[in-house]
ZAMARGU-4260 file (C-alpha; in steps of 0.2 Angstrom, whole numbers, plus 5000, padded with zeros to 4 digits):
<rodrens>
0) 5190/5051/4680 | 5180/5034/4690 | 5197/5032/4698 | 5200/5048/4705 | 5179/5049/4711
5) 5184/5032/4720 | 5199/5039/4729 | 5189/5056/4734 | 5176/5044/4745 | 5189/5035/4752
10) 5196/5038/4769 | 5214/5045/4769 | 5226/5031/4771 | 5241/5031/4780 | 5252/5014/4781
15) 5238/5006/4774 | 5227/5011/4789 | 5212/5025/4791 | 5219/5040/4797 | 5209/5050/4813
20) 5205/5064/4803 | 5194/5054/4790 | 5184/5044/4803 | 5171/5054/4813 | 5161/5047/4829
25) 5145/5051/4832 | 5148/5049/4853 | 5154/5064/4860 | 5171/5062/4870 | 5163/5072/4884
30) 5157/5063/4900 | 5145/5068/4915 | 5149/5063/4932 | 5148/5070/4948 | 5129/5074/4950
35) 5124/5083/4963 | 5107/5091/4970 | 5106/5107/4981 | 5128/5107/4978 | 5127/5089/4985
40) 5130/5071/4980 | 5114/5060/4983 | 5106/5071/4998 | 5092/5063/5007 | 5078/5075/5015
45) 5079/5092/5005 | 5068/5104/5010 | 5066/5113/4993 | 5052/5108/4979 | 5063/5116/4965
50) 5081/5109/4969 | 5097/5115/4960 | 5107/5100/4951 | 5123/5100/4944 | 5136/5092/4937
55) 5155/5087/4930 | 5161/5087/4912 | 5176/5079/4908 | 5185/5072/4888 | 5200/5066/4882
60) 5201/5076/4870 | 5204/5097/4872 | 5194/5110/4868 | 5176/5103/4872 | 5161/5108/4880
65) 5144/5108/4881 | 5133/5115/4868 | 5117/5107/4877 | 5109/5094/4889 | 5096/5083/4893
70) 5090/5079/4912 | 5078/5062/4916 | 5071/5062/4936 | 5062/5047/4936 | 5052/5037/4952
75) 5063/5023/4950 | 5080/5016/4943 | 5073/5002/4933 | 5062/5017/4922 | 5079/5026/4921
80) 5087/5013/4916 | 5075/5013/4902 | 5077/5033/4899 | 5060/5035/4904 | 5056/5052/4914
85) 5042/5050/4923 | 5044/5065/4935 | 5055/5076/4922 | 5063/5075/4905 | 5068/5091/4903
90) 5073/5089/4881 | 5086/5095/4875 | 5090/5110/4880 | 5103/5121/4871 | 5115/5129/4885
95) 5132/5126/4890 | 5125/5129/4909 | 5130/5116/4920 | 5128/5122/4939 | 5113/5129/4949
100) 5101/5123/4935 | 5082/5125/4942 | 5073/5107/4944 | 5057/5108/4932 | 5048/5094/4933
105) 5031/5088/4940 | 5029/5095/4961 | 5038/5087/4972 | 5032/5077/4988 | 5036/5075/5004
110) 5045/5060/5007 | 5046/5056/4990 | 5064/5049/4981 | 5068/5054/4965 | 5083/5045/4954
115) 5090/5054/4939 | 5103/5054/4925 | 5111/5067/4913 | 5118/5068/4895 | 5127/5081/4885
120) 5130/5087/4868 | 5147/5093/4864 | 5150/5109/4852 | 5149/5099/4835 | 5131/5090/4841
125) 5135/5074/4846 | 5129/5066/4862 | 5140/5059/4876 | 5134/5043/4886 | 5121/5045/4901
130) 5130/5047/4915 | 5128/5037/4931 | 5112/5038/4940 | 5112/5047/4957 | 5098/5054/4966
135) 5090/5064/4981 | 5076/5064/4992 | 5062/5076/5000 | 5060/5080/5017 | 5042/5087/5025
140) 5038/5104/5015 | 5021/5105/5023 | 5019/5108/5041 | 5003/5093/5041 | 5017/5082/5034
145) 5025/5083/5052 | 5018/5067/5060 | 5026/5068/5076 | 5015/5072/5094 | 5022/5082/5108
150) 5021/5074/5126 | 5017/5086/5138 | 5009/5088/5155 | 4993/5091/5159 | 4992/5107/5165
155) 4985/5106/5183 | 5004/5104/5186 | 5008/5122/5181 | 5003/5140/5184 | 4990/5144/5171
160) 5003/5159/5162 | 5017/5144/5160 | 5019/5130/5147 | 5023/5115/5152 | 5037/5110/5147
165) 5033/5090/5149 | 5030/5077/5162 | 5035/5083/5178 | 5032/5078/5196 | 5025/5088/5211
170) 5038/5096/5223 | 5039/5084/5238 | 5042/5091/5257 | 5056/5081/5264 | 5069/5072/5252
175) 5063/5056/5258 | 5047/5058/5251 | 5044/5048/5235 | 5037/5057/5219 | 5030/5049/5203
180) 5029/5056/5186 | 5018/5043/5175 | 5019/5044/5155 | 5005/5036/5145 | 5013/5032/5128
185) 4994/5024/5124 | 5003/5008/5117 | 5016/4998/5120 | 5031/5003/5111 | 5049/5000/5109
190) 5062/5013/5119 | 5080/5016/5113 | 5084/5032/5125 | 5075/5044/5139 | 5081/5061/5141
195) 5076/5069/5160 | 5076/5088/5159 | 5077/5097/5176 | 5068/5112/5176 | 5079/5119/5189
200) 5094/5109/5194 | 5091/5111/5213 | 5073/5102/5209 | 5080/5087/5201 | 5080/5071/5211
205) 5091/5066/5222 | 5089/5048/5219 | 5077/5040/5205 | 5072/5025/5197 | 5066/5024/5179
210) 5053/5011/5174 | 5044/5003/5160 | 5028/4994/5160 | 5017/4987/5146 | 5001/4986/5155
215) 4991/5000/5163 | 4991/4993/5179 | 5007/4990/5183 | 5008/4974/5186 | 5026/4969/5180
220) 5037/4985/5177 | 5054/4983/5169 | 5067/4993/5177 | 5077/5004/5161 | 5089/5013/5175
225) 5091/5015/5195 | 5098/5027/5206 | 5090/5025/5222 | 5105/5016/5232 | 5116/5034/5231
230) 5114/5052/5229 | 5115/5055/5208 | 5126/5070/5206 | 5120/5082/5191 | 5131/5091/5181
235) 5123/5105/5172 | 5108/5110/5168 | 5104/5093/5159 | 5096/5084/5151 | 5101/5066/5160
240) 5101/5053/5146 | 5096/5035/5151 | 5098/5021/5140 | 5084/5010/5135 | 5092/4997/5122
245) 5074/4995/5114 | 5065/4989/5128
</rodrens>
């Protein structure tokens, strides 16, 4: 009777090795890849506070699937790398849903970067590996999160009824008659590119010069583009793209 009670908690041997169907792993086969926010991989500047995320499945093995999963967003990779959540840990939640699944975790700011991971449980409770971390950032959700300044014209350029639509200069009688259209930036700063939109094409200059200066007077302007040796010929309605090169 001892020696049969011995074989009964043995594994089944065949050749003298374990066969598969005794041993049992307590890893699931399945793995997670491919994570993607808002249907994207890694997407920088979303504009939603509740992003949809998704992901892959895939396993050696046939017939698996998901029976549930567990989402981490964390603030950084080295707390994911620790499993620590610190924006969402969703738990493990019992759904074989992987698409369109509704981020549910602290509010999201603007500007902020959030980095997360997923793992699965297969249909017999075991848990596959986390999967590779990806992440996405938020854009500007709130209109007071815009930090950008128009430059317009002040308005004794334009009729009281019209907006204007930037710096401009005043019409001149005679095409010989030099014009000026000065742009205060209030400090001196670095200039990749300046765009010149005609308001009507036959009002655009016939010949221009472009400038730069960092002092108010003057003294010692830096000249980004000229055109006053020959007519410029404009095509379209614009705009003119000079370039600056970070002057």
């Amino acid at each position: 009777m001892s020696a049969l009670c011995l074989a009964a908690a043995m594994p089944c041997m065949v050749h003298g090795e374990p066969s598969v169907s005794g041993l049992f792993s307590s890893v699931s086969s399945l793995k997670v890849y491919r994570l993607r926010c808002e249907s994207q991989d890694a997407p920088a500047g979303i504009d939603t506070p509740k992003p949809d995320l998704s992901w892959n499945l895939a396993s050696e093995q046939r017939g698996q699937y998901q029976s549930a999963y567990q989402i981490l967003v964390a603030s950084s990779l080295q707390l994911l790398s620790k499993n620590r959540g610190d924006i969402w840990d969703s738990g493990k939640v019992f759904s074989d849903q992987d698409i369109s699944i509704p981020y549910g975790g602290k509010p999201l700011a603007s500007r902020e970067k959030c980095f997360w991971k997923v793992r699965v449980w297969d249909q017999r409770g075991h848990s596959s590996q986390w999967s590779s971390p990806s992440s996405w950032s938020v854009g500007l959700l709130k209109p007071e999160d815009w930090k950008a300044k128009w430059i317009t014209a002040s308005r004794w350029f334009m009729p009281p009824d019209r907006r204007p639509p930037g710096f401009m200069t005043t019409e001149t009688g005679s095409p010989d008659s030099p014009a000026w259209a000065d742009i205060d930036l209030g400090q001196p700063q670095s200039i990749d590119l300046v765009k010149i939109w005609p308001e009507r094409p036959a009002l655009f200059p016939v010949r221009f010069r472009v400038e730069a200066c960092n002092d108010l007077d003057y003294n010692q302007p830096q000249v980004i583009a000229d055109f006053s040796a020959e007519d410029y010929h404009l095509t379209g309605s614009g705009p003119v793209e000079v370039r600056a090169n970070g002057i």
